[in-house]
C-alpha positions as CSV (number, residue, x, y, z in Angstrom):
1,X,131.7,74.5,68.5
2,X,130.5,70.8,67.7
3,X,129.2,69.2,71.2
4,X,129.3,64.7,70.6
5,X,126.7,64.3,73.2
6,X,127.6,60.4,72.6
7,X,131.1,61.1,73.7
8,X,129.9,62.6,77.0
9,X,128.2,60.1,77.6
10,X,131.0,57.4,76.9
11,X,133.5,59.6,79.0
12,X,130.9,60.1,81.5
13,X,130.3,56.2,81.9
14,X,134.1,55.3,81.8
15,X,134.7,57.7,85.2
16,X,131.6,56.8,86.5
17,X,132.3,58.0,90.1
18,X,134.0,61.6,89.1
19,X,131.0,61.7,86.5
20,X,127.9,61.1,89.2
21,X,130.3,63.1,91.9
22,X,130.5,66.1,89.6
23,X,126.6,65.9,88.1
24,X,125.7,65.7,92.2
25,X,127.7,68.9,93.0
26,X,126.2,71.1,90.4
27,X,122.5,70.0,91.4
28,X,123.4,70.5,94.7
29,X,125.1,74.1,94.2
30,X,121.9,75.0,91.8
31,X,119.7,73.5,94.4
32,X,120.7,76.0,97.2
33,X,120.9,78.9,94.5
34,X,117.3,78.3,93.7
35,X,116.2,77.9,97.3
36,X,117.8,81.1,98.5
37,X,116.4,82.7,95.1
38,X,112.7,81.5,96.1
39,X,112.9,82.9,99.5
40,X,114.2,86.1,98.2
41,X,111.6,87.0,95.4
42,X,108.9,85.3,97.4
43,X,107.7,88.9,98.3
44,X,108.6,90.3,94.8
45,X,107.4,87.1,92.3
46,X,103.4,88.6,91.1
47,X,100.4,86.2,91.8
48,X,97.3,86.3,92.6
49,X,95.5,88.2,94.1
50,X,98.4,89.8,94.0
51,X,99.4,89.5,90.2
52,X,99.9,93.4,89.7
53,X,102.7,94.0,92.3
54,X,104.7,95.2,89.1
55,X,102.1,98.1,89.6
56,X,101.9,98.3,92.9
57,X,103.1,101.5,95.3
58,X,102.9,100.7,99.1
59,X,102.4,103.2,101.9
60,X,102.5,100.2,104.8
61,X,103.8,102.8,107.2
62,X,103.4,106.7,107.8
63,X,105.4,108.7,110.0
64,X,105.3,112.0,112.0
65,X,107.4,113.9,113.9
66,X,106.9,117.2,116.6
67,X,107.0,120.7,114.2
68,X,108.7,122.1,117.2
69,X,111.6,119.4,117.9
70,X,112.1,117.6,114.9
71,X,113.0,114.7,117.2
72,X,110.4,112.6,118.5
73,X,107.6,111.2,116.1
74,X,105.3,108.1,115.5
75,X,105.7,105.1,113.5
76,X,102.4,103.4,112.3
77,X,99.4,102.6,110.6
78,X,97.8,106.0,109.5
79,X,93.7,106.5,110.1
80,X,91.2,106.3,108.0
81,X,90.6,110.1,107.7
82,X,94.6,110.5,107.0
83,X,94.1,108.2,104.1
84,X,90.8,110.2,102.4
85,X,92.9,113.4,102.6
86,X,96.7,112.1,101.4
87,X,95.1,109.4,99.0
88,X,91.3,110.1,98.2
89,X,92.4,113.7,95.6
90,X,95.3,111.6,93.6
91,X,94.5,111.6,89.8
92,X,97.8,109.5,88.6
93,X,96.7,105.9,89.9
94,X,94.2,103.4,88.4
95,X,93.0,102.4,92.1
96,X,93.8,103.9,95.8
97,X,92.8,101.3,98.5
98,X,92.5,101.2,102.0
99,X,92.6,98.2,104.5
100,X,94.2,97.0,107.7
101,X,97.3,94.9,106.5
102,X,97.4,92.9,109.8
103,X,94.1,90.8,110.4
104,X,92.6,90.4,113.7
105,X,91.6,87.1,114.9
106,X,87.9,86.5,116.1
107,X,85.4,84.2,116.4
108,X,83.3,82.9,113.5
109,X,80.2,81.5,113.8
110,X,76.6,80.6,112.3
111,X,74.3,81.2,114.8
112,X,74.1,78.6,117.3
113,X,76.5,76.9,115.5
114,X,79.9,75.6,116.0
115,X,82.7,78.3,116.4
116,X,85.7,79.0,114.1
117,X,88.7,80.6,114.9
118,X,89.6,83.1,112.1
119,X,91.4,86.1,111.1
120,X,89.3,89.0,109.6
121,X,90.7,92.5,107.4
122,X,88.9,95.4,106.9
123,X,89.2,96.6,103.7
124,X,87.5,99.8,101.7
125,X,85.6,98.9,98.4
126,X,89.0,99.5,96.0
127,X,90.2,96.5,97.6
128,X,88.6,94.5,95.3
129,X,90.5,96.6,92.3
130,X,93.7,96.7,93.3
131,X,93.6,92.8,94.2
132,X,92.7,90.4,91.9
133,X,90.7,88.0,94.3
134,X,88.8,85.1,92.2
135,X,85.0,85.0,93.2
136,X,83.8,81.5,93.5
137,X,80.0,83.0,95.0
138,X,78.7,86.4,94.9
139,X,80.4,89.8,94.8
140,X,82.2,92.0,97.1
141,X,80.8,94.9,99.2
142,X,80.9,97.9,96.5
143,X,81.3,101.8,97.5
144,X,78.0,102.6,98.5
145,X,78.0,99.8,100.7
146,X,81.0,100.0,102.1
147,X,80.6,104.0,102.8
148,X,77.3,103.1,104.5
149,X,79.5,100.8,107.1
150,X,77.3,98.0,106.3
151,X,77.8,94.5,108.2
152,X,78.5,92.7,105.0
153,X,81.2,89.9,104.9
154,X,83.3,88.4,102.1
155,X,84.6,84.7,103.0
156,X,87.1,82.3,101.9
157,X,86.1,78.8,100.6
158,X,87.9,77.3,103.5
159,X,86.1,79.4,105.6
160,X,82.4,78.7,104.5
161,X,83.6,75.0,104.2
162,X,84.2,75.1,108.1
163,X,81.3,77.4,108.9
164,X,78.9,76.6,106.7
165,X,79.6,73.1,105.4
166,X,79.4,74.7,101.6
167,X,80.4,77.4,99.6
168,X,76.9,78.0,98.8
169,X,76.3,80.5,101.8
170,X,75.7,83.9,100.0
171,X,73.1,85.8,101.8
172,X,73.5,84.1,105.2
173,X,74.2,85.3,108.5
174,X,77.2,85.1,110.2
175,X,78.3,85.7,113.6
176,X,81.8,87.7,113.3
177,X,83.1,88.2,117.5
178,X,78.9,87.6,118.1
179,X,78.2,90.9,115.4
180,X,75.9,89.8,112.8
181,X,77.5,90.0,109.3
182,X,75.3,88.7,106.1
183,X,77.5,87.3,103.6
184,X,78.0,88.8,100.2
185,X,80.6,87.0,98.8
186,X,82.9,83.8,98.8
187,X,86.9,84.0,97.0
188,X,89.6,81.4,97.1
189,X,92.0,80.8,99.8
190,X,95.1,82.6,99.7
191,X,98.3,81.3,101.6
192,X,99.0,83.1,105.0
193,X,102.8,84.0,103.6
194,X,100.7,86.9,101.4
195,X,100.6,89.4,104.7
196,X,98.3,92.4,102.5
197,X,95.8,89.7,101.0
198,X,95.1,86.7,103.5
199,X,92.5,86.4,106.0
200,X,89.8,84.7,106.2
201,X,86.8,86.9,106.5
202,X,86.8,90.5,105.2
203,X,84.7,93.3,106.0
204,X,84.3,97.0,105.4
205,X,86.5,99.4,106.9
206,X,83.5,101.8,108.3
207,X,81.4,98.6,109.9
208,X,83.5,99.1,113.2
209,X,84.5,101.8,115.2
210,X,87.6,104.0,114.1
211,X,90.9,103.8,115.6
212,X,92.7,106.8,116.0
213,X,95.3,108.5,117.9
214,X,98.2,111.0,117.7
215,X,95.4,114.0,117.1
216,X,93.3,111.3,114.7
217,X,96.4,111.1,112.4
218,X,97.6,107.6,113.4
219,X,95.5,104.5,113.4
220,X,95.1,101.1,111.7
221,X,95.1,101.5,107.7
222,X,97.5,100.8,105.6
223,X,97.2,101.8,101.2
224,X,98.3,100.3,98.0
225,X,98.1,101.7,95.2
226,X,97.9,100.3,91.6
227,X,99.2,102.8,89.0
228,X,98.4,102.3,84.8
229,X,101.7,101.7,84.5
230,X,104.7,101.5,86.7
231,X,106.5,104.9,84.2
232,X,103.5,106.7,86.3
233,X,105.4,105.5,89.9
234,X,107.6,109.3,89.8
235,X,104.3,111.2,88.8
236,X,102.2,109.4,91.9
237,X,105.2,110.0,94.2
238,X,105.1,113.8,93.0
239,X,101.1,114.0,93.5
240,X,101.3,112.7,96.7
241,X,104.6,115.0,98.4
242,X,101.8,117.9,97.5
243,X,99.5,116.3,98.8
244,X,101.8,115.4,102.0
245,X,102.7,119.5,102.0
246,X,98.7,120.4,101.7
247,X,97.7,117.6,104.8
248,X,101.1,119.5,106.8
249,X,99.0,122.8,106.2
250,X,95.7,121.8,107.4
251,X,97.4,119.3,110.2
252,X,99.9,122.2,112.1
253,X,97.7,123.0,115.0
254,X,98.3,119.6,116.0
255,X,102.0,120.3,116.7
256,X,102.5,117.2,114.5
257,X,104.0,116.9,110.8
258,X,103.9,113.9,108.1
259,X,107.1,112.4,106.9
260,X,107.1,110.8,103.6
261,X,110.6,109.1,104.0
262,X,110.7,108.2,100.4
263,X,107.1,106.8,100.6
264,X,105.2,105.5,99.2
265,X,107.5,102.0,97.6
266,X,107.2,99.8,94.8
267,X,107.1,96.0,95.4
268,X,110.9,95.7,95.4
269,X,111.7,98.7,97.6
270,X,109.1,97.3,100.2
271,X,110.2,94.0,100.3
272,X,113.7,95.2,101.7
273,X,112.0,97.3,104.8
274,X,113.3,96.5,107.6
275,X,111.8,99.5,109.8
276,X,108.8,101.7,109.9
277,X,111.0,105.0,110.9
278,X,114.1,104.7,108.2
279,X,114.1,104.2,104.5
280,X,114.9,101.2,102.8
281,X,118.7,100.9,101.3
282,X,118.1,98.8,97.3
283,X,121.6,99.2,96.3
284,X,122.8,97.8,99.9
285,X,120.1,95.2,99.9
286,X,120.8,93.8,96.3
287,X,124.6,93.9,96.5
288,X,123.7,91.8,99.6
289,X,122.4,89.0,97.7
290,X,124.8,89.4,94.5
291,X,127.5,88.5,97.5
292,X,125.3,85.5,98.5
293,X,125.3,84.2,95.0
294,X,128.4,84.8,94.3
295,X,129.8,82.4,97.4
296,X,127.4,79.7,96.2
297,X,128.4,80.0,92.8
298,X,132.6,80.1,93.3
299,X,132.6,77.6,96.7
300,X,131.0,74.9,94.5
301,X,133.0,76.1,91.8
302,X,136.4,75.4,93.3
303,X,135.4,71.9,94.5
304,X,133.9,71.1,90.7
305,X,136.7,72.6,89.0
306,X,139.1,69.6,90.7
307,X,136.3,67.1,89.2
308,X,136.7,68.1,85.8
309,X,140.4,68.3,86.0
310,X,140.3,64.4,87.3
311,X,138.0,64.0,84.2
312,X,140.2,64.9,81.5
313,X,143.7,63.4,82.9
314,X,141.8,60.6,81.2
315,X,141.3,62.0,78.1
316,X,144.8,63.4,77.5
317,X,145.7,61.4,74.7
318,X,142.3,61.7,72.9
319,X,143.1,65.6,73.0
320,X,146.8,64.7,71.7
321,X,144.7,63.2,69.2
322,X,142.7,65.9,68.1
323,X,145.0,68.3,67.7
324,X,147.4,66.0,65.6
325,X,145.0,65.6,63.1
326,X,144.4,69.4,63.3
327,X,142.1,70.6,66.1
328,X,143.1,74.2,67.2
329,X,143.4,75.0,70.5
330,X,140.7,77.4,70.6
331,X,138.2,74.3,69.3
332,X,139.5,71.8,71.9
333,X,138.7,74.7,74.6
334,X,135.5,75.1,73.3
335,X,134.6,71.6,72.7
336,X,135.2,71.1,76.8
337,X,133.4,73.8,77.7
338,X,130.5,73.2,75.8
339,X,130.8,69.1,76.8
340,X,131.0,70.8,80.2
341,X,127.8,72.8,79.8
342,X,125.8,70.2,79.1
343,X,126.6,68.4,81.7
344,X,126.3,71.5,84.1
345,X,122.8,72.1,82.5
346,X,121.5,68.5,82.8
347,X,122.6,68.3,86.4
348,X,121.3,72.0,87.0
349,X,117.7,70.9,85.8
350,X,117.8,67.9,88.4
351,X,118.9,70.8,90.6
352,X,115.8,73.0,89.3
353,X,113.9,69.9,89.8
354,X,114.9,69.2,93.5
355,X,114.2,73.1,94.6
356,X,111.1,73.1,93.4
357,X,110.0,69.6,95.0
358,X,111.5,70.8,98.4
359,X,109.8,74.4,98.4
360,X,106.3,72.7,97.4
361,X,106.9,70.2,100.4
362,X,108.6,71.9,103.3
363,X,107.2,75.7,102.4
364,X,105.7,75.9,106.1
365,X,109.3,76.0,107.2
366,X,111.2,77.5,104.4
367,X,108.6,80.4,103.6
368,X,107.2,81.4,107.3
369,X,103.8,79.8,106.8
370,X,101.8,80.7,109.8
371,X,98.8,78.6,110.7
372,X,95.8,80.7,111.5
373,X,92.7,79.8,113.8
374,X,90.8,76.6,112.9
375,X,89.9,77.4,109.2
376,X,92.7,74.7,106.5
377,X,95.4,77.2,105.0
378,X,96.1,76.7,101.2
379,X,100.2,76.3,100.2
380,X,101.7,78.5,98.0
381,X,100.6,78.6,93.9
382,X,103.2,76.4,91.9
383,X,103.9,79.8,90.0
384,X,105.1,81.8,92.4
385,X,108.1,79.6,93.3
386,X,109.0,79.3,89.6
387,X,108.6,81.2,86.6
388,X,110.1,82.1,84.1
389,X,112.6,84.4,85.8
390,X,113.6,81.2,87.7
391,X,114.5,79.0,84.9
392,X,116.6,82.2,82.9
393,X,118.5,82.6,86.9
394,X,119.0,78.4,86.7
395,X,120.3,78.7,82.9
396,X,122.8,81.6,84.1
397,X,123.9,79.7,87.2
398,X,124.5,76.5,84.8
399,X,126.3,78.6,82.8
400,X,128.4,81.2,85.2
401,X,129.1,77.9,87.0
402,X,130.6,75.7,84.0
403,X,132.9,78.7,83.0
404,X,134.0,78.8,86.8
405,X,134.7,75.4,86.7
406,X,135.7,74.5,83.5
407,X,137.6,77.4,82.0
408,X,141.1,77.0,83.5
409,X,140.5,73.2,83.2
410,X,140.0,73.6,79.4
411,X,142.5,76.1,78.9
412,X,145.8,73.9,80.6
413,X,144.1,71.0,78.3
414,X,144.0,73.0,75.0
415,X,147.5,74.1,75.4
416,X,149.0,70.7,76.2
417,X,152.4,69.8,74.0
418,X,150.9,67.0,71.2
419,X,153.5,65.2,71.7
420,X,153.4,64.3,75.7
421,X,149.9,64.0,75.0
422,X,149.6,61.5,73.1
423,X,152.0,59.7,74.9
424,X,149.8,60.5,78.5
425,X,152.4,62.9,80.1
426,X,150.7,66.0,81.5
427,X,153.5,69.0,80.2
């Protein structure tokens, strides 16, 4: 197949209006595509700190139900002490952590200073392992510390900016809800849309009091765990049903039983919940979105295969032409479709373009950005809204979408009598 990307651009400039009609409907169609991509994978696309979701396994939820009538249960955070005896034994994982995925907001202060409104986590000391925060001061709280419940604080730049009027504040006291907290460590911002890793203060889980209920099963942590490599998810999941059936044991007098509900989830599966009391449905939720695609793929389709029918009535007797002086029929199909494609990839890379200029611009409205307290929130990373999962989608759209509409276009064209062809009759 030999694409003349001079003709195409000769037949583009003598139907100038079909030609900029046609290039605006496949930007547009590849436009929406990517948009509704981008807010799709926006909880599945890695980046820091959460680069390793491809290895991560989320228990966000636990569940329980009444031994006796298997009807009513709980839905919720579990507590601390849950956690050490599902989570704490496992062998399987690189890192088990524990943290509260919700942050609270509080005051921040220096003392006698100006006020900051903020949202704080607690976190355990494997927080730091499983997510891969960058450290522009100090060090986070390590296991000893953290253990010991000591009032030690990690910040975000923002944060110290606002508090502090630097970043250079490791070793100070702060004032978190008027408890003193001495800071240990400072890390990037990360954008609020990143529910398990944004807040603006963290501390350890042990430097307040518990909270428990449900017989001390429920309370506020939530885990993630990052396995070696994701071929060790169905060996974690094993490991932790025994450990589930060895918690039941010890846990019976309490009337009350642990559900696993296909817990715990990789990044995908968790993405799609949609409740804390039923499991999440992949096949449903991906066909779903195939359907989605597939109506923004065919709807522009159908409009652009008119376009590039319009185009060629203009071109009959050149393909009269062609296949006088020998041209098969299976080379003049070809040689429109692959004039097509180029045109359908140009216009699909101002269409890349475009999605990835709107997303940058308007993420507060198209990706939930929620503005926090006092403290300046940081937009999403460039990354995370395209990679290069994003440009092979774009190249497949381009592609799906010039065979949509150019295929039956091409194929009346290639099989057009010479004869009335060259003489402009259309039989």
């Amino acid at each position: 197949m030999k694409i003349n990307i001079k003709s195409i651009l000769i037949n583009l400039r003598h139907q100038p209006v079909v030609s900029v009609v046609s290039i605006i409907g496949t930007a547009l169609a590849i436009f929406l595509i990517m948009i509704v991509v981008m807010i799709s994978d926006i909880g599945i696309t890695p980046y820091a700190p959460e680069s390793n979701r491809d290895r991560f396994l989320h228990h966000t939820w636990t569940s329980i139900v009444q031994i006796e009538k298997k009807q009513f249960g709980s839905n919720g955070p579990m507590s601390y002490e849950t956690f050490k005896s599902l989570f704490s034994p496992l062998t399987t994982p690189e890192a088990v952590t524990a943290y509260k995925q919700v942050y609270t907001e509080a005051i921040l202060q220096e003392r006698e200073g100006t006020p900051a409104e903020v949202g704080y986590k607690k976190v355990d000391d494997a927080y730091w392992k499983v997510f891969d925060y960058t450290f522009v001061a100090g060090r986070p709280f390590d296991k000893a510390e953290a253990d010991a419940g000591m009032p030690l604080a990690v910040i975000t730049a923002n944060t110290a900016r606002a508090v502090f009027g630097s970043t250079d504040v490791v070793g100070r006291e702060v004032l978190l809800n008027y408890a003193p907290y001495r800071v240990v460590g400072v890390v990037k911002d990360v954008p609020s849309q990143s529910a398990r890793t944004f807040a603006h203060v963290f501390v350890p889980i042990l430097s307040e009091n518990k909270n428990e209920w449900n017989s001390g099963i429920m309370g506020d942590i939530s885990v993630t765990i990052l396995a070696r490599d994701r071929g060790d998810f169905d060996k974690i999941r094993e490991e932790f049903n025994r450990r589930v059936e060895s918690v039941n044991k010890e846990i019976a007098s309490t009337g009350w039983e642990i559900q696993t509900l296909g817990r715990p989830y990789d990044q995908e599966l968790e993405s799609y919940v949609k409740s804390s009391f039923t499991e999440p449905d992949k096949a449903t939720a991906r066909r779903r979105n195939l359907i989605i695609y597939a109506i923004l793929l065919l709807v522009p389709a159908i409009n652009l295969s008119s376009m590039t029918e319009s185009r060629l009535r203009g071109r009959i007797a050149e393909i009269g032409v062609r296949r006088a002086f020998g041209c098969t029929r299976f080379e003049t199909m070809m040689t429109i479709l692959g004039e097509n494609l180029v045109v359908t990839v140009v216009a699909g890379a101002i269409g890349l373009l475009l999605s990835v200029v709107f997303a940058y611009f308007a993420q507060d409205y198209i990706f939930s950005m929620r503005t926090v307290g006092s403290v300046p929130g940081v937009g999403l990373p460039l990354v995370s809204m395209l990679n290069w999962m994003t440009f092979f989608r774009a190249f497949v759209f381009c592609f799906i979408l010039n065979l949509l509409s150019t295929g039956i276009p091409a194929w009346r064209a290639s099989r057009m009598n010479i004869v009335n062809a060259i003489s402009g009759l259309r039989k």
